[in-house]
N, C-alpha and C positions, 0 to 999 in steps of 0.2 A: 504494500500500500504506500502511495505516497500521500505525505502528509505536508498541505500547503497553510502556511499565515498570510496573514498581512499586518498584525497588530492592531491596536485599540485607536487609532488617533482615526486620521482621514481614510475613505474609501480608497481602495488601491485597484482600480476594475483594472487596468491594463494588465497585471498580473493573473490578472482570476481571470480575464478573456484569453491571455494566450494560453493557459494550462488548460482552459477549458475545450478551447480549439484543439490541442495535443490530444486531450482526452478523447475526443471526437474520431479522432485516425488511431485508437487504442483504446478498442474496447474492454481487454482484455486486462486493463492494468488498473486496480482500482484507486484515485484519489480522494481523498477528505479535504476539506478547507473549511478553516474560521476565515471568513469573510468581512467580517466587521459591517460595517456599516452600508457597506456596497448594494444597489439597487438593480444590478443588473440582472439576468434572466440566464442562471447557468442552468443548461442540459445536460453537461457531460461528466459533472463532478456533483461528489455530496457535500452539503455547504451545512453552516451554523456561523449565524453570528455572532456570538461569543463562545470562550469554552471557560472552565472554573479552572483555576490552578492546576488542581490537581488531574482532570479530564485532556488537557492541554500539555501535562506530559505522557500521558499513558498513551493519546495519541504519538505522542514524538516518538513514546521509546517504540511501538508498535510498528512506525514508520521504514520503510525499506530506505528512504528518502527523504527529506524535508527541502521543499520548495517556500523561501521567505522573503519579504524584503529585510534589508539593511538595518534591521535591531537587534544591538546586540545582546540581548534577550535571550531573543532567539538561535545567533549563533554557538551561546556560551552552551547553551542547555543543548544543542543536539552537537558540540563537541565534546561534552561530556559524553551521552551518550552514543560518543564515536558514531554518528551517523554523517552520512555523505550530504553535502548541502549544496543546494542552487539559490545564489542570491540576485534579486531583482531589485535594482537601490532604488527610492522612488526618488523623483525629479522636480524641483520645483516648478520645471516652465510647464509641467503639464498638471499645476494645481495639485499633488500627489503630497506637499510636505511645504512649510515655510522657507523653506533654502536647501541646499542639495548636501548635508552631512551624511547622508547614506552614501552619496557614490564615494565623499573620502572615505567614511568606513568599508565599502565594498572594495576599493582599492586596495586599503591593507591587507582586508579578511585573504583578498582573493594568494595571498604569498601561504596558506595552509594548502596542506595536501589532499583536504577534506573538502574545499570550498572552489565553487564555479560560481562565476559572475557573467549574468545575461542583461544585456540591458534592453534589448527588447523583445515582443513575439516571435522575431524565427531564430534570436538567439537560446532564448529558452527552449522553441522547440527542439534545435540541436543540441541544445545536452540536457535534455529529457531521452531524447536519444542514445544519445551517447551514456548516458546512465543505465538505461534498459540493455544496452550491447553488453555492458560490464556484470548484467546481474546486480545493479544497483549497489555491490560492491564497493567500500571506502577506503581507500587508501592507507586510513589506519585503521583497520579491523573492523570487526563486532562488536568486540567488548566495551564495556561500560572503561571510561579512562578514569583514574585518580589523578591525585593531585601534580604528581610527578608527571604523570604521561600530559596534566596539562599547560604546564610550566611554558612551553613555547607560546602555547597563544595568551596566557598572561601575560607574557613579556612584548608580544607581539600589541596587545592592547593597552597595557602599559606604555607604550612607547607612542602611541598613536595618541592617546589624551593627555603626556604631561608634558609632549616634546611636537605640542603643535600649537601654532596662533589661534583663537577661533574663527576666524576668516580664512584658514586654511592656505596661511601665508607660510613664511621660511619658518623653520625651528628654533625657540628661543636660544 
């Protein structure tokens, strides 16, 4: 199953129409999404707009895949749960977020072994793809990581919030 967010804030349809349309050519692979607040009319995935804490990880950990945008929420929790991720940053010029901090975090994220960045529908459809050829496969296993095994992407997020402008200018 692959298991898609979008988080709590703005409606994120461009993400939820391109997985949706993937889902469309793949009948055979089942999707979930928390939706948030989004009004569009999905056919090819099963949708909720919200999920509780706890519902929201038992999907992830269920998940063969997690398809999200750029929160890192979302990232930290299916790196733990060593699952393979597809991130979808959202953009400000298309009303998606107040300013585009998802594509700097998408830019970092994307230096893990775990993490694919699509920025738009037929990029997602290609490694939705490319996910399915692999057996939705992660790069770093199955297993649930501890703290050690997470120490790269703290430092990797560490490095991205204390050694940046917030205008996502030069490095202090």
């Amino acid at each position: 199953m692959i298991f898609a967010t979008v988080g709590t804030q703005l409606p994120f349809d461009r993400l939820l129409l391109g997985l949706d349309s993937w889902a469309a050519l793949n009948p055979g692979v089942s999707v979930f999404a928390q939706c948030g607040d989004s009004r569009k009319r999905l056919r090819h995935i099963e949708t909720v707009a919200q999920l509780s804490q706890r519902d929201f990880r038992a999907r992830l950990k269920a998940a063969k895949l997690v398809v999200s945008h750029a929160g890192m929420g979302s990232i930290l929790t299916a790196a733990e749960l060593g699952k393979p991720v597809i991130l979808m940053p959202r953009r400000a010029k298309f009303g998606e977020h107040r300013n585009d901090h998802q594509q700097d975090t998408a830019i970092e994220m994307a230096r893990l072994s775990n993490v694919t960045v699509a920025e738009d529908g037929e990029a997602l459809h290609a490694a939705l793809d490319a996910a399915v050829a692999l057996g939705f496969e992660s790069p770093i296993g199955r297993a649930e990581l501890g703290g050690e095994a997470l120490a790269p992407l703290i430092e990797v997020v560490r490095d991205f919030v204390w050694n940046r402008t917030p205008c996502g200018g030069a490095s202090a």
